[in-house]
C-alpha positions as CSV (number, residue, x, y, z in Angstrom):
1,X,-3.6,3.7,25.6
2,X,-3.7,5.7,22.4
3,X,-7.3,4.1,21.2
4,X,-10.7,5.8,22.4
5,X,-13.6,7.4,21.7
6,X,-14.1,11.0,22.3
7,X,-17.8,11.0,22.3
8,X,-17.7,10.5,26.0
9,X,-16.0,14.4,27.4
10,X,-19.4,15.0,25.1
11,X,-21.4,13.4,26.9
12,X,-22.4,9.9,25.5
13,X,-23.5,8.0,28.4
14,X,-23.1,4.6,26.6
15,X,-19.8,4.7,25.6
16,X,-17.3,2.7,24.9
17,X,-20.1,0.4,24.4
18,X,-21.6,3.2,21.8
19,X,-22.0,3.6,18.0
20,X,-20.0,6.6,17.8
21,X,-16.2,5.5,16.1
22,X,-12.8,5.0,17.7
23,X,-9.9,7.6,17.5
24,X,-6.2,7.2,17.5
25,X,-5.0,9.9,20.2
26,X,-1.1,9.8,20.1
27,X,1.8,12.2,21.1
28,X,5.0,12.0,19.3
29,X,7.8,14.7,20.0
30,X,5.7,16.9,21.8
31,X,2.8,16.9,18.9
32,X,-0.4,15.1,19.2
33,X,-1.3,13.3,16.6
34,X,-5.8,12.8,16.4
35,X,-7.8,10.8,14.1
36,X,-10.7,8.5,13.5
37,X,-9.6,4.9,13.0
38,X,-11.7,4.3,10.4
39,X,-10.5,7.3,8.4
40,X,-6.8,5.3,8.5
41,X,-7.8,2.0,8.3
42,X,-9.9,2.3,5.3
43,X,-7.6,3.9,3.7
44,X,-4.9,1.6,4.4
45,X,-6.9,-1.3,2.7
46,X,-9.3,-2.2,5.5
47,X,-13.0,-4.0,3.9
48,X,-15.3,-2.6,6.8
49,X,-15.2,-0.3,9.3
50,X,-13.2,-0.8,12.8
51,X,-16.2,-1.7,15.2
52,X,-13.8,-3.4,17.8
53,X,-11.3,-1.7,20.2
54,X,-9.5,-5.1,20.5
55,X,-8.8,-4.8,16.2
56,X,-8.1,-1.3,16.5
57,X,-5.0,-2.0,19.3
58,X,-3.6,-4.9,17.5
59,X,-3.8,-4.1,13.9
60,X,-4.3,-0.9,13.2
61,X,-2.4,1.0,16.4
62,X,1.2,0.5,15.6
63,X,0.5,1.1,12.1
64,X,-0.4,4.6,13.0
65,X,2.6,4.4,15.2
66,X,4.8,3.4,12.7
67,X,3.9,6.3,9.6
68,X,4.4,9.1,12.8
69,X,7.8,7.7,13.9
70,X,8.9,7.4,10.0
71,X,8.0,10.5,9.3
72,X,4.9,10.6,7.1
73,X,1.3,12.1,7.9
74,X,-0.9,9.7,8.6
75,X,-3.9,11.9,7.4
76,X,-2.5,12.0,4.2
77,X,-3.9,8.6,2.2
78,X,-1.0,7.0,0.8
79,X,-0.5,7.1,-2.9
80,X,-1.5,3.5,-4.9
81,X,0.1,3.2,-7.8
82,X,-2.0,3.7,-10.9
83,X,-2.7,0.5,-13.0
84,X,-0.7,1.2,-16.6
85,X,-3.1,1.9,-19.1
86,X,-2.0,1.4,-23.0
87,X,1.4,-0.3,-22.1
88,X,2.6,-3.1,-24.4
89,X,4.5,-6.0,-23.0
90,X,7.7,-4.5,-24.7
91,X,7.3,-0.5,-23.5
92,X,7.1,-2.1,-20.0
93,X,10.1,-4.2,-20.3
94,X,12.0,-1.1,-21.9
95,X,11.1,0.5,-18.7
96,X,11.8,-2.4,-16.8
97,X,15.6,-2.2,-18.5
98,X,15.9,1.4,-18.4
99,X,14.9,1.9,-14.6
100,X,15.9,-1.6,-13.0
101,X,18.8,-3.0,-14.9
102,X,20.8,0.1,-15.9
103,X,20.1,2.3,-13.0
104,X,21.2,-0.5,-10.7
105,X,24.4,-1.3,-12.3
106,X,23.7,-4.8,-12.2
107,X,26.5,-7.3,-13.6
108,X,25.8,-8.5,-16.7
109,X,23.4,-6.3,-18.3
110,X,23.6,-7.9,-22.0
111,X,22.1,-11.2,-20.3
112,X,19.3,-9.4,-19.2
113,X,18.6,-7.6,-22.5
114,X,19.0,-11.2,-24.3
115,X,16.1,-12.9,-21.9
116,X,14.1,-9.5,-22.3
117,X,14.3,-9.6,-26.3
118,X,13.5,-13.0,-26.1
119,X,10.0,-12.3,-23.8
120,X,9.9,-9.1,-26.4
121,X,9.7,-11.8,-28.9
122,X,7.1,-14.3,-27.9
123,X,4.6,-11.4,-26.7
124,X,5.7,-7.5,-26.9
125,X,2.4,-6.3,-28.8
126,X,0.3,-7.8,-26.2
127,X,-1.2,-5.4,-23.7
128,X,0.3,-5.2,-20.2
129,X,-2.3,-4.8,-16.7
130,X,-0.7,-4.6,-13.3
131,X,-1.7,-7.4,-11.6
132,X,-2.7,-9.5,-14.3
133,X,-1.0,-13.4,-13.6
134,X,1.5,-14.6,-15.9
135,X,0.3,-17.2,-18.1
136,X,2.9,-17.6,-20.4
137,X,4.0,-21.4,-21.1
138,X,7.7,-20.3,-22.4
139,X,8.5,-17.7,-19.7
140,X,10.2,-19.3,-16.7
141,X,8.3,-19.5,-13.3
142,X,5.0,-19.1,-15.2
143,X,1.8,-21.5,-15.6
């Protein structure tokens, strides 16, 4: 059982039927591995924080697992991409080409650069949000 609350060795008398917050207490490879569930969960996307034992096991336990066994800190928050500020529809599709299509070595690259200079076409001034739903009529997959 790698969920609890420490509050009790201090001498809380009410727990685990306290206030006082849940902790993930793990050893992996001879190094234990401490930290409030809320501090992971909320940084993981979670609305409110962990209040149940129960949610903390199921949901949010072998997440924690999971970041130790692959490697990464799980005190470190991980890094959300920043939304793209001042990209046009065609900078983003350049990128798209350069990083994606090229790097990839996919098959038939001029295809690709024909359907992108045709999207280019219908709207490469127009400003580009990550995030934002396509609502383009002419753009396949799109309504």
């Amino acid at each position: 059982m790698a969920v609890r609350k420490i509050c009790k060795q201090k001498g809380c008398r009410a727990s685990p039927r306290c206030e006082h917050p849940w902790w993930f207490d793990v050893m992996h490879n001879r190094k234990r591995w401490r930290m409030p569930v809320n501090d992971f969960a909320l940084a993981r996307g979670a609305t409110e924080p962990i209040t149940v034992k129960h949610t903390a096991e199921t949901l949010w336990e072998p997440r924690f697992l999971a970041e130790i066994v692959a490697g990464r800190d799980p005190t470190v928050p991980p890094e959300v991409p920043k939304a793209a500020v001042g990209v046009t529809v065609s900078d983003f599709l350049d990128l798209y080409y350069a990083n994606y299509v090229e790097a990839e070595g996919l098959r038939d690259p001029v295809t690709v650069k024909g359907r992108l200079k045709a999207v280019k076409a219908a709207g490469g001034s127009a400003g580009y949000s990550a995030g934002k739903a396509c609502r383009h009529p002419s753009i396949q997959g799109c309504v």
